[in-house]
C-alpha positions as CSV (number, residue, x, y, z in Angstrom):
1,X,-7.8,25.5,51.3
2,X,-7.9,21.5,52.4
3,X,-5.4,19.5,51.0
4,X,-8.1,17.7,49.1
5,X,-8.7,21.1,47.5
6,X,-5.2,21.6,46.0
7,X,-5.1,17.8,44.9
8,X,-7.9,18.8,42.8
9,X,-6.7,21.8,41.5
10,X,-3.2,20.2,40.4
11,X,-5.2,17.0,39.1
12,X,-8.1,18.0,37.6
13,X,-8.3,22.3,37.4
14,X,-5.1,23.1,36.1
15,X,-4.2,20.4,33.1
16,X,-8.0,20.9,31.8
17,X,-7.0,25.2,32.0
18,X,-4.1,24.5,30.5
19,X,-5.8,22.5,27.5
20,X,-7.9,25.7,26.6
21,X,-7.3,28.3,24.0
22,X,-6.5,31.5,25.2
23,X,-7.3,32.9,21.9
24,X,-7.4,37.1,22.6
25,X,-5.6,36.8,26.2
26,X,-2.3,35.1,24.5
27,X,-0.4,38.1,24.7
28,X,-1.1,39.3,28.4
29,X,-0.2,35.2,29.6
30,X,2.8,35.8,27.6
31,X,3.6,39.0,29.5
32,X,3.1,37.2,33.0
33,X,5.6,34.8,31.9
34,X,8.4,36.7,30.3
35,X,8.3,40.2,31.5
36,X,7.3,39.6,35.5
37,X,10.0,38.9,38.2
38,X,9.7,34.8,39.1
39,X,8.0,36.4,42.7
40,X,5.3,38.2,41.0
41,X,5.0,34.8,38.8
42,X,4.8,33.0,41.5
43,X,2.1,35.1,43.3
44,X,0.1,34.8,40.4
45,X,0.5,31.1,40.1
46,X,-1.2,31.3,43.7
47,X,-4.1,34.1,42.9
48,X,-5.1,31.9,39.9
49,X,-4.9,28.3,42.1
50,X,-7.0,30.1,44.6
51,X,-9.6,31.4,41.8
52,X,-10.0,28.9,39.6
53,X,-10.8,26.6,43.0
54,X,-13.4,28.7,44.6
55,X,-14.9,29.0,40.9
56,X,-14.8,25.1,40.7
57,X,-16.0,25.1,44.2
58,X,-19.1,28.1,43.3
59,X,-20.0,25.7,40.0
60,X,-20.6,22.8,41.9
61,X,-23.0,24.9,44.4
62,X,-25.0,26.5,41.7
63,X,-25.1,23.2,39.9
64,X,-26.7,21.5,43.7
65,X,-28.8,24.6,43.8
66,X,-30.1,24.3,40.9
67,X,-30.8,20.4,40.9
68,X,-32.4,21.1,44.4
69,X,-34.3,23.7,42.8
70,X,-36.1,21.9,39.8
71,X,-36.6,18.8,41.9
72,X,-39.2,20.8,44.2
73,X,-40.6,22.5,40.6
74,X,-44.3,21.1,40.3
75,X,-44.3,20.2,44.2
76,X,-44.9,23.2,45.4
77,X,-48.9,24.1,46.1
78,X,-49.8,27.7,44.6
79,X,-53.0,27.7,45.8
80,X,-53.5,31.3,46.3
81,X,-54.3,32.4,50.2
82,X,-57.1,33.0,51.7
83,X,-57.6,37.0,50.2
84,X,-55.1,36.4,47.5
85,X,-57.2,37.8,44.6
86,X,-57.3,35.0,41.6
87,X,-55.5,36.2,38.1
């Protein structure tokens, strides 16, 4: 991951997770922190930095893809081919 990537994720990803409500999944974060040696902690600190990056990262993409995608909508001719029976 480029450093730019982790800058993000301890600037940006990680204080606007931490501002949500876990609601239902309260217990099983209190679990990780109380009942897990600091390793395992730790590992998990890295699983979810790399995670909650790429899903940043997979967001943006779908959000280009889609912008890309209705920016062509009307553009396109569907003039059906040359055999292409009309409906």
């Amino acid at each position: 991951m480029s450093d730019f990537m982790k800058w993000l994720y301890s600037n940006y990803i990680k204080p606007h997770l931490d501002t949500i409500p876990k609601e239902n999944y309260e217990p099983d974060f209190y679990l990780l922190e109380d009942d897990v040696s600091p390793e395992t902690c730790g590992s998990f600190r890295k699983t979810q930095e790399f995670t909650a990056t790429h899903a940043f990262l997979l967001g943006l993409r779908t959000g280009q893809g889609l912008s890309d995608s209705l920016r062509t909508v009307g553009r396109t001719d569907i003039t059906p081919t040359k055999g292409t029976p009309r409906l």
